[in-house]
Biopython code that builds the backbone (N, CA, C, O; Angstrom):
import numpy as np
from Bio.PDB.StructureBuilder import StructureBuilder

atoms = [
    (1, "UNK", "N", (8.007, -6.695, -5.497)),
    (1, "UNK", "CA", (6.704, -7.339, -5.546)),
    (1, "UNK", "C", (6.266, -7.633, -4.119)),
    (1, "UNK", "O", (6.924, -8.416, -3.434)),
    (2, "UNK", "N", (5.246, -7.072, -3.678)),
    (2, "UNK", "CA", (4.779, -7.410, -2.265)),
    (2, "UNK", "C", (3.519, -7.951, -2.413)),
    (2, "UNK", "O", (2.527, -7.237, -2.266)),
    (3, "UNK", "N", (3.390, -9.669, -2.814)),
    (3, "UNK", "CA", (1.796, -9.951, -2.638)),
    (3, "UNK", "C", (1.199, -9.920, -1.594)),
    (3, "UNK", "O", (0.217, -10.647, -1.742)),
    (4, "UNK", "N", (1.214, -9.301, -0.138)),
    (4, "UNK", "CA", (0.365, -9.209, 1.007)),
    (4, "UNK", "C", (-0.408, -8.069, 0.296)),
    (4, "UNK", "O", (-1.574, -8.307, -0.018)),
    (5, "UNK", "N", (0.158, -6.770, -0.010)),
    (5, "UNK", "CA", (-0.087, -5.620, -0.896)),
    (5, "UNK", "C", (-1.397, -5.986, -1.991)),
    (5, "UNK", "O", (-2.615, -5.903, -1.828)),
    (6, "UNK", "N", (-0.922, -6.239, -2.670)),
    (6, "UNK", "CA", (-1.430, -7.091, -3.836)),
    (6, "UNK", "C", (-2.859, -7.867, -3.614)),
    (6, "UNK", "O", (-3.805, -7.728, -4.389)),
    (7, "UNK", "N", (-2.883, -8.593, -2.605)),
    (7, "UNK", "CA", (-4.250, -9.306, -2.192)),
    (7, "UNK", "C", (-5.066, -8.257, -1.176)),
    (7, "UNK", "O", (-6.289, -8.136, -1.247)),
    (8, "UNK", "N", (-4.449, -7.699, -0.458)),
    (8, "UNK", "CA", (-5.236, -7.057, 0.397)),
    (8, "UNK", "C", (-5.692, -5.578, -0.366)),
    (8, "UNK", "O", (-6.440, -4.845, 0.281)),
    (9, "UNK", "N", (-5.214, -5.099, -1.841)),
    (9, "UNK", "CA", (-5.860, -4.073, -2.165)),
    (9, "UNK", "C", (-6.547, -4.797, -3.281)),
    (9, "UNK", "O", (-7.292, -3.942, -3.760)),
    (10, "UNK", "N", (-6.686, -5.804, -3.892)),
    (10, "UNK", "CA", (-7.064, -6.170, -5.226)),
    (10, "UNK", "C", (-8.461, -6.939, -4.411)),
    (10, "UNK", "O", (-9.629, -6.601, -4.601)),
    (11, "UNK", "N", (-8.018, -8.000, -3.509)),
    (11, "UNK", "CA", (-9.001, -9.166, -3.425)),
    (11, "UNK", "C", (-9.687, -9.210, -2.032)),
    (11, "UNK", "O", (-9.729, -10.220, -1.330)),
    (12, "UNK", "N", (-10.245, -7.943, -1.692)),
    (12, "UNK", "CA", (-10.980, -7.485, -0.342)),
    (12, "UNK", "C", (-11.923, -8.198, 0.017)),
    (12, "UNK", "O", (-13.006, -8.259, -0.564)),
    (13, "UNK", "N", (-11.681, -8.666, 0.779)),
    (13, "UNK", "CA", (-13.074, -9.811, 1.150)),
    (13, "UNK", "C", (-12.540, -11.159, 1.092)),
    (13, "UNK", "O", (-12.927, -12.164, 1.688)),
    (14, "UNK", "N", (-11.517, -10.999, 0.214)),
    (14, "UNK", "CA", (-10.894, -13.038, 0.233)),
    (14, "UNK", "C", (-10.321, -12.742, 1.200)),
    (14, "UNK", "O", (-9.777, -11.823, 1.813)),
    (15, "UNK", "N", (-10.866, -14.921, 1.195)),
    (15, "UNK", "CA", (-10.004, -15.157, 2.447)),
    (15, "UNK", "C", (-9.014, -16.170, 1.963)),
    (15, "UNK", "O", (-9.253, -17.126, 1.226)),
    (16, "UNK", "N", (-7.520, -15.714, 2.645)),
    (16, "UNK", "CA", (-6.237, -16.360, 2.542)),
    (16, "UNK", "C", (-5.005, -15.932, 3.169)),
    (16, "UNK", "O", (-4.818, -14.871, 3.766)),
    (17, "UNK", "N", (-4.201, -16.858, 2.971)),
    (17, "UNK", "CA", (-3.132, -16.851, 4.432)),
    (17, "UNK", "C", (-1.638, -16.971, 3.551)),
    (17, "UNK", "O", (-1.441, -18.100, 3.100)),
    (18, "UNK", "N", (-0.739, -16.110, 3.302)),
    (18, "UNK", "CA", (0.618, -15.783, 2.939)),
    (18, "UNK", "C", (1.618, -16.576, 3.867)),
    (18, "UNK", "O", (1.394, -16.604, 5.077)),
    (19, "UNK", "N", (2.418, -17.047, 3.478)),
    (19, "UNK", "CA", (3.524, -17.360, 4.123)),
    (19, "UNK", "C", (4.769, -16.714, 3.803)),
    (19, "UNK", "O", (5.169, -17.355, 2.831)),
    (20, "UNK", "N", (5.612, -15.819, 4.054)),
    (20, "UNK", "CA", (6.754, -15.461, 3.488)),
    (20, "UNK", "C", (5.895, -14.727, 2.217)),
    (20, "UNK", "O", (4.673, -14.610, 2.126)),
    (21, "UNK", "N", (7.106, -14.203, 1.120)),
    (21, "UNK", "CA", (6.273, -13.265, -0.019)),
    (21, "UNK", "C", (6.418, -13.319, -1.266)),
    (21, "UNK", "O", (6.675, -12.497, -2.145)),
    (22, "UNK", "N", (6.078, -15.158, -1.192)),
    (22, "UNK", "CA", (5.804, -15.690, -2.510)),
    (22, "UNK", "C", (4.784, -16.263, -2.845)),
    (22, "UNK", "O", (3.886, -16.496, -2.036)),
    (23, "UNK", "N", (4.714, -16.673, -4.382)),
    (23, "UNK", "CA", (3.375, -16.705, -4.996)),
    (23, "UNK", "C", (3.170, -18.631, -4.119)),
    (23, "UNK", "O", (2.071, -19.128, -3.872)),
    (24, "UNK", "N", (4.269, -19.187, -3.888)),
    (24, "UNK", "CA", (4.426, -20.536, -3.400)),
    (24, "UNK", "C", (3.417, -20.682, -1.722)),
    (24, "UNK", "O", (2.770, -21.516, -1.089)),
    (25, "UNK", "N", (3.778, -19.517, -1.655)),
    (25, "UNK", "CA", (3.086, -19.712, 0.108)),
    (25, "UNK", "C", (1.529, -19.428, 0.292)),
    (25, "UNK", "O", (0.755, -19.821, 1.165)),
    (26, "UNK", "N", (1.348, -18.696, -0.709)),
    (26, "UNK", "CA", (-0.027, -18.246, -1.174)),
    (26, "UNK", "C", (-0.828, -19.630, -1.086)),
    (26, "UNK", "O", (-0.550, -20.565, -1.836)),
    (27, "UNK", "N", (-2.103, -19.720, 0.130)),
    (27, "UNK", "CA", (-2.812, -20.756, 0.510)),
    (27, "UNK", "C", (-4.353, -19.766, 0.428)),
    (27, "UNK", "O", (-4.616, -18.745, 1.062)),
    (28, "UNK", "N", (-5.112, -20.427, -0.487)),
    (28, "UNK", "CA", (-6.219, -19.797, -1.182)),
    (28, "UNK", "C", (-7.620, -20.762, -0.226)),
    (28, "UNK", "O", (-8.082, -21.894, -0.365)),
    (29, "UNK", "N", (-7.957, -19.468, 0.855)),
    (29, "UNK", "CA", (-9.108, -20.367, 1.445)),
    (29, "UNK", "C", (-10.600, -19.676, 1.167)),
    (29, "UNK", "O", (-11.530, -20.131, 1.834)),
    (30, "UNK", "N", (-10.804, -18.903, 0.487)),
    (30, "UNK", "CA", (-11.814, -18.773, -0.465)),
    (30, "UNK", "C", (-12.534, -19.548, -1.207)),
    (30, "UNK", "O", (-11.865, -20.260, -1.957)),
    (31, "UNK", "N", (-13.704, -19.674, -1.273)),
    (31, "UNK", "CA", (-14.480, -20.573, -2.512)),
    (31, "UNK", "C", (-14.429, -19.537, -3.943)),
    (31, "UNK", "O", (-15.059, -19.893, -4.939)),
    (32, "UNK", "N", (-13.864, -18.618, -3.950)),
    (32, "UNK", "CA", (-13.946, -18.409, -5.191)),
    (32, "UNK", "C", (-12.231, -18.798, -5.716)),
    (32, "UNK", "O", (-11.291, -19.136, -4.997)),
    (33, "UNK", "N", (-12.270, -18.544, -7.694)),
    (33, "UNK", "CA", (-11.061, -19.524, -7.650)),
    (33, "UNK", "C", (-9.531, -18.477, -7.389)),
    (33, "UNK", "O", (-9.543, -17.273, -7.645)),
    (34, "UNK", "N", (-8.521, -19.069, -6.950)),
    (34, "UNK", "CA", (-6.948, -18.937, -6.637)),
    (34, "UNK", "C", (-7.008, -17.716, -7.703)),
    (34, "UNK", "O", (-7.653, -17.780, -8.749)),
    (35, "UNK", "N", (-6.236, -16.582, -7.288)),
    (35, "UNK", "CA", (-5.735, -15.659, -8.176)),
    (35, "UNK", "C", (-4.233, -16.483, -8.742)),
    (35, "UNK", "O", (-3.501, -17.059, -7.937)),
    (36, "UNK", "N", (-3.871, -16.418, -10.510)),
    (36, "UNK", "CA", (-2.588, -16.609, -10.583)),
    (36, "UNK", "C", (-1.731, -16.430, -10.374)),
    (36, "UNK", "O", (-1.926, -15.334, -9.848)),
    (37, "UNK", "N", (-0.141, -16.657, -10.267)),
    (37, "UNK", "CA", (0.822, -16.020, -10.090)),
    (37, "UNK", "C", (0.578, -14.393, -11.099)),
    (37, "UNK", "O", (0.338, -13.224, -10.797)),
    (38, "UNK", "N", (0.798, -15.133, -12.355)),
    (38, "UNK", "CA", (0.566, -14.086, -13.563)),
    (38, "UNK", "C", (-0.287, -13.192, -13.131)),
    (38, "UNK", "O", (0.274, -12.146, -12.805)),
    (39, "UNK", "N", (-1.148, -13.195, -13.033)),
    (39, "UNK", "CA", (-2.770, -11.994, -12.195)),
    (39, "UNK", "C", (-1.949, -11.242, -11.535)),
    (39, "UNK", "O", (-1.637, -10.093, -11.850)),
    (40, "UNK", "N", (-1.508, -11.937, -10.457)),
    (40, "UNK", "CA", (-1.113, -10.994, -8.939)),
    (40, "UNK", "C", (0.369, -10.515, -9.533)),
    (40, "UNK", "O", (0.940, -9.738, -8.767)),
    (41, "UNK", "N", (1.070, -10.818, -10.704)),
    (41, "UNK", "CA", (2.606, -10.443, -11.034)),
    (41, "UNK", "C", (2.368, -8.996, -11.756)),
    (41, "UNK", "O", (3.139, -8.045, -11.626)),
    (42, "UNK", "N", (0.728, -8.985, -12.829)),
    (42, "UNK", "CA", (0.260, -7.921, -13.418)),
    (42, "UNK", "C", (-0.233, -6.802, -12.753)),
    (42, "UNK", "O", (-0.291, -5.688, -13.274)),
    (43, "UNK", "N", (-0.578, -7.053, -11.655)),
    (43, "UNK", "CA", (-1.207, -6.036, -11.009)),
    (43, "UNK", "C", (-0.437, -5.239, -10.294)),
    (43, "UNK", "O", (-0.864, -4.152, -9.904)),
    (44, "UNK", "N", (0.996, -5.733, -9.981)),
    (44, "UNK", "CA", (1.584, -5.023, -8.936)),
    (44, "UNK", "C", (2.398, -3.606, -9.363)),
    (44, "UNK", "O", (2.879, -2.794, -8.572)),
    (45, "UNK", "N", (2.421, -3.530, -10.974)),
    (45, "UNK", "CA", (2.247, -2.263, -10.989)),
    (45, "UNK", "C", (1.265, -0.987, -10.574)),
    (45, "UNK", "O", (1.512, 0.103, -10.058)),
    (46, "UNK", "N", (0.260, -1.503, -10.951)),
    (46, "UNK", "CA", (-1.022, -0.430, -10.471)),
    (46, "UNK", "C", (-0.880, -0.428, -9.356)),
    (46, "UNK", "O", (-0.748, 0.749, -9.018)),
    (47, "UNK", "N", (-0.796, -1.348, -8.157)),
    (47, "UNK", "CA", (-0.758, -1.203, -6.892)),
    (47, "UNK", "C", (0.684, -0.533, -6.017)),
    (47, "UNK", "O", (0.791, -0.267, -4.819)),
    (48, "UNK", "N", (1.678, -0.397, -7.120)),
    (48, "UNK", "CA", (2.996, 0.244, -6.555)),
    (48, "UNK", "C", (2.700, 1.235, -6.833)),
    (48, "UNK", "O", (2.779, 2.015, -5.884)),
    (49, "UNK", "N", (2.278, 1.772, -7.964)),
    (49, "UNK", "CA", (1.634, 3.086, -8.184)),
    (49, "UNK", "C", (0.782, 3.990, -7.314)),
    (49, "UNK", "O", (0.913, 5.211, -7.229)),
    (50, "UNK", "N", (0.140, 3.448, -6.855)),
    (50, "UNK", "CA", (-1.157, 3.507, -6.221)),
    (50, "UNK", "C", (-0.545, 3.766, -4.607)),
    (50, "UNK", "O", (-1.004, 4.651, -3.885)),
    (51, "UNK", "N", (0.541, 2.857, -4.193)),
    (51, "UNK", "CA", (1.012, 3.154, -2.784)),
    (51, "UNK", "C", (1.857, 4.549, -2.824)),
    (51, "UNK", "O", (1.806, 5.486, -2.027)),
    (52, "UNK", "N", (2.723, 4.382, -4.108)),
    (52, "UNK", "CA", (3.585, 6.046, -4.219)),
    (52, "UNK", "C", (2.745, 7.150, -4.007)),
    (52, "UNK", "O", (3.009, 8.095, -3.263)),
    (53, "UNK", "N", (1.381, 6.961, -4.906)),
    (53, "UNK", "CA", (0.169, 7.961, -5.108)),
    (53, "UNK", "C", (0.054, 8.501, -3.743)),
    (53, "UNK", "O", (0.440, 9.622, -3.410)),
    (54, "UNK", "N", (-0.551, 7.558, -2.907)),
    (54, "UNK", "CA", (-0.736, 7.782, -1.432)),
    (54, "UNK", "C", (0.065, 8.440, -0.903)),
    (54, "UNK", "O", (-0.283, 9.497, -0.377)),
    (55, "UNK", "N", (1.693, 7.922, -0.873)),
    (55, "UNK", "CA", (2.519, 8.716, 0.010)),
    (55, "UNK", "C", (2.426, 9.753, -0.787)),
    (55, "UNK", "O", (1.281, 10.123, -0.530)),
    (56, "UNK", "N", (2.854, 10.522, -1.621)),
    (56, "UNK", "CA", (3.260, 11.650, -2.113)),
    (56, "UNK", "C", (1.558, 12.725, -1.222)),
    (56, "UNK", "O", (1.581, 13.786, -0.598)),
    (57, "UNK", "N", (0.560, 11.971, -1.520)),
    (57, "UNK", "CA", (-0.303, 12.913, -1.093)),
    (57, "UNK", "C", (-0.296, 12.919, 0.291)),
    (57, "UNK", "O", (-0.856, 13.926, 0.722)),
    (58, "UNK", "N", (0.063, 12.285, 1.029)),
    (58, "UNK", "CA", (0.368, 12.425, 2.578)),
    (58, "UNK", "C", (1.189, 13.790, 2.874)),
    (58, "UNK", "O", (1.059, 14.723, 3.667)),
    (59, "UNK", "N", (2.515, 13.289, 1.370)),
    (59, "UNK", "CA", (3.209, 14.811, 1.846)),
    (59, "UNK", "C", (2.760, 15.843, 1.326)),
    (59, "UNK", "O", (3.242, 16.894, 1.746)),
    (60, "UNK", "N", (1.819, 15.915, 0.369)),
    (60, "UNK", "CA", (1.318, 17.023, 0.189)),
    (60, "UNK", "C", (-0.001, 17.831, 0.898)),
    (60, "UNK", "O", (-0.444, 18.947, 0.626)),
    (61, "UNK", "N", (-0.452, 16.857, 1.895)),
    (61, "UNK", "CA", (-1.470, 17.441, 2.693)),
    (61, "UNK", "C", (-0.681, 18.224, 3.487)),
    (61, "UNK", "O", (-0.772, 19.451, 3.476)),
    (62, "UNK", "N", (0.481, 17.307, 4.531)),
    (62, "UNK", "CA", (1.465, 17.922, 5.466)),
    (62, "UNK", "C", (1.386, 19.326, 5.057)),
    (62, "UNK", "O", (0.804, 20.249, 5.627)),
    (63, "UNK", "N", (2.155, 19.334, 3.838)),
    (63, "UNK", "CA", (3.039, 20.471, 3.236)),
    (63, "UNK", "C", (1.838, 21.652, 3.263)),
    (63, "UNK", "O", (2.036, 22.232, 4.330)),
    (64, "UNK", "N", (1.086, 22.065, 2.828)),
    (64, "UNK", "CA", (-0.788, 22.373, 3.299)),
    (64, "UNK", "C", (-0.911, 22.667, 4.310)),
    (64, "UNK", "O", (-1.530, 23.681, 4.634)),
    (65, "UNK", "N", (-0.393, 21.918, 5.072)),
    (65, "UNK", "CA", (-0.561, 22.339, 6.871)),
    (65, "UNK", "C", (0.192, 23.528, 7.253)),
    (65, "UNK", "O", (-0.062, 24.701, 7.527)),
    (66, "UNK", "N", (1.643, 22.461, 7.130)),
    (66, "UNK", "CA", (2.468, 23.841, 7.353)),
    (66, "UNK", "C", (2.245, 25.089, 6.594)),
    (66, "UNK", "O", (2.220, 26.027, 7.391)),
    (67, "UNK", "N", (2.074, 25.477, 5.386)),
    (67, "UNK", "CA", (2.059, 26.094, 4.528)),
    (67, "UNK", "C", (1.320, 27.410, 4.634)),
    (67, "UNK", "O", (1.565, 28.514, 4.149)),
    (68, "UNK", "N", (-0.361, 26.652, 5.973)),
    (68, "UNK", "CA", (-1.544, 27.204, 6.280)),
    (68, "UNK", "C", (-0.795, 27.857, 7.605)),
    (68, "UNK", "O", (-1.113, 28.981, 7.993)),
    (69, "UNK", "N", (0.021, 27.228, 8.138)),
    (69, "UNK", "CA", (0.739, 28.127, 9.616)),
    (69, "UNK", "C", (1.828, 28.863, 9.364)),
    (69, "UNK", "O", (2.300, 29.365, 10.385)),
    (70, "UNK", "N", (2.467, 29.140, 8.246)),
    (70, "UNK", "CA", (3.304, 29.715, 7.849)),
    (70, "UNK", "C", (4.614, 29.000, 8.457)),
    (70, "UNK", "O", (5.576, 29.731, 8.692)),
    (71, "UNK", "N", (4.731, 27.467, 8.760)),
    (71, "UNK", "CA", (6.028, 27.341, 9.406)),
    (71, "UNK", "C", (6.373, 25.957, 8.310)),
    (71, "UNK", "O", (5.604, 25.202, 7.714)),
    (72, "UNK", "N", (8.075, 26.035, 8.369)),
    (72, "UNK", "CA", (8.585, 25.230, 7.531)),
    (72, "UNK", "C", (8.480, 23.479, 8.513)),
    (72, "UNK", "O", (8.107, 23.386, 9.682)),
    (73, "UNK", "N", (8.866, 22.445, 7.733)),
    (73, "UNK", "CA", (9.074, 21.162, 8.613)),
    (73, "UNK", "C", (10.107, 21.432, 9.577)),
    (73, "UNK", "O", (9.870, 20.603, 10.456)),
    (74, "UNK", "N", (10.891, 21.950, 9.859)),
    (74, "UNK", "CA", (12.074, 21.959, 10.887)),
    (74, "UNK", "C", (11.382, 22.568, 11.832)),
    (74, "UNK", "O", (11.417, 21.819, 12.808)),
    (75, "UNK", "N", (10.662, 23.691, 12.124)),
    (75, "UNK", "CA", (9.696, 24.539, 12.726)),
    (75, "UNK", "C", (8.578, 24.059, 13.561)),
    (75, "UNK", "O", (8.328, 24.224, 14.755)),
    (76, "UNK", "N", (7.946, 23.394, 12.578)),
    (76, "UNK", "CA", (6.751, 22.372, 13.862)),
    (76, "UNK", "C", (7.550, 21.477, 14.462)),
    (76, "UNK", "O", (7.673, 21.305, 15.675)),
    (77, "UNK", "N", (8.293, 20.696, 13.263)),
    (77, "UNK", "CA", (9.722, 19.499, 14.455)),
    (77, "UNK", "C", (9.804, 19.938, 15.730)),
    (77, "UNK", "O", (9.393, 19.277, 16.684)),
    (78, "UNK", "N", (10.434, 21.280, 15.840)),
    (78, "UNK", "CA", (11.013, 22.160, 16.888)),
    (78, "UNK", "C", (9.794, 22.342, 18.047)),
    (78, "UNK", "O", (10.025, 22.010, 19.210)),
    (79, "UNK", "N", (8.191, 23.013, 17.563)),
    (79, "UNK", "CA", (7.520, 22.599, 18.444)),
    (79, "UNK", "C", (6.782, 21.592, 19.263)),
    (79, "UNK", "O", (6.310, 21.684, 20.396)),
    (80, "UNK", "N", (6.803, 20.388, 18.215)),
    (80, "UNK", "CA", (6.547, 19.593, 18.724)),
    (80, "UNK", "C", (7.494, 18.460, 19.312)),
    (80, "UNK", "O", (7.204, 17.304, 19.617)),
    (81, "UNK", "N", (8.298, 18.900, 19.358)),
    (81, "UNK", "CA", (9.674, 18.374, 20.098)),
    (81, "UNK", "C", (9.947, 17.013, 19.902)),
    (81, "UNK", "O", (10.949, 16.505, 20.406)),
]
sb = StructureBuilder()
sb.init_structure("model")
sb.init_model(0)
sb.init_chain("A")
sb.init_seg("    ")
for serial, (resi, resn, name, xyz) in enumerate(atoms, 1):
    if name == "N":
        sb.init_residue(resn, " ", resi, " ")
    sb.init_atom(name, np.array(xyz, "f"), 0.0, 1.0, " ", f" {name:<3s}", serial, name[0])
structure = sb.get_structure()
């Protein structure tokens, strides 16, 4: 569970300040109201999801790249030293 994660993809625009990476440190300086523990405990599936989503397509752009130069990952490694 990473609520920095969690607030900064769910609640864009609030403002609030984490301490450590619990729901306890969570200091809600927004006028709109406190997300719950429960809220932010539900969501962090979609948002773990959502970060895997990302990486995997990172490596699949890479993989695209190389793919487009005909060279494997060990290969550009090698040129780009």
């Amino acid at each position: 569970m990473d609520y920095t994660e969690i607030l900064s993809r769910r609640y864009k625009g609030k403002q609030w300040h984490l301490v450590g990476n619990d729901y306890d440190g969570l200091t809600w300086l927004d006028e709109s109201t406190k997300p719950t523990k429960t809220k932010l405990d539900s969501l962090w599936s979609e948002v773990a999801t959502e970060i895997a989503n990302e990486a995997a397509a990172k490596v699949a752009a890479r993989q695209a790249v190389l793919d487009k130069l005909g060279l494997t990952a060990d290969e550009a490694a090698a040129l780009l030293g």
